[in-house]
Each structure stands twice: as structure tokens, then as C-alpha cells.
C-alpha positions, 0 to 999 in steps of 0.5 A: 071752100078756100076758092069761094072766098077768094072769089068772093073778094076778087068780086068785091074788089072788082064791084068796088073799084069799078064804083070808084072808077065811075065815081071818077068818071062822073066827077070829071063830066059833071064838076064845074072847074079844073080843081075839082075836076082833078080832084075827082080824078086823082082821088077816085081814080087812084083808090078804083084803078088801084081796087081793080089791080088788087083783084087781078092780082088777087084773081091769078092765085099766084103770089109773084103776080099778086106782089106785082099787083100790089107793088103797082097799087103802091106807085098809084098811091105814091104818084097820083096824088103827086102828079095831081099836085104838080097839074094844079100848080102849073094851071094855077101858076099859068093864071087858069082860075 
């Protein structure tokens, strides 16, 4: 009974975070500026890459991976937002409107 639980999150985990991952897909093909370009990247691409190694995780059944998985969704959350900061403070600084 266990096993189907947690297949059924690793499954929504998954389903989820490729949504997102295609929401930050389409963002950057579709948003007309640099700025809301990055947002979409930054923002999407965090919360689906982050979902997508939860499931992985979550998947392997065992716990050292699933700290791994979780220790990598923590430095998604901490540097992208950063790294997207710093992007858009440099185009920003550079004259890019």
C-alpha cells in the first residue's frame, strides 16, 4: 500500500514539475522583453527543476538520495533567484531597455 503512495507522489511531483518546466519554457519564447523573459525563467524554472529533483529523490527510496535531492531543491531555491538578480542588474546597468 506504502509503494502506491509514494508512486503516486513521485507521479505528481513529476506531472507538476514538468508543468512548470513548460511554463518556463513557453515564457521565454513568448514574453516580449528581457525582464519578463527572466522572470519566467528564473521563477518557473526553479519551482520545476526543483519538483522534478524531489521526485528523483522521492523515486530512489532511499534516504541519503532523497537528502541529496532535497539539499539540490534548497541551492535551486537559494541561487536562482540570485543569479537572476545580478543578470538583470548588469543588462540593466549595461543600457539594455
Amino acid at each position: 500500500m506504502i509503494d502506491y503512495i509514494v508512486a503516486a507522489i513521485t507521479a505528481l511531483l513529476l506531472i507538476v514539475g514538468a508543468l512548470f518546466a513548460l511554463a518556463a519554457a513557453i515564457g521565454l519564447v513568448r514574453l516580449p522583453d528581457l525582464y519578463t523573459r527572466m522572470h519566467s525563467a528564473s521563477k518557473a524554472g526553479t519551482v520545476g527543476s526543483g519538483l522534478l529533483l524531489l521526485a528523483a529523490g522521492l523515486y530512489s527510496q532511499d534516504l541519503a538520495i532523497l537528502a541529496r535531492a532535497i539539499a539540490g531543491f534548497i541551492f535551486f531555491l537559494l541561487t536562482a533567484p540570485v543569479s537572476a538578480h545580478l543578470l538583470a542588474r548588469a543588462a540593466h546597468r549595461s543600457g539594455y531597455d
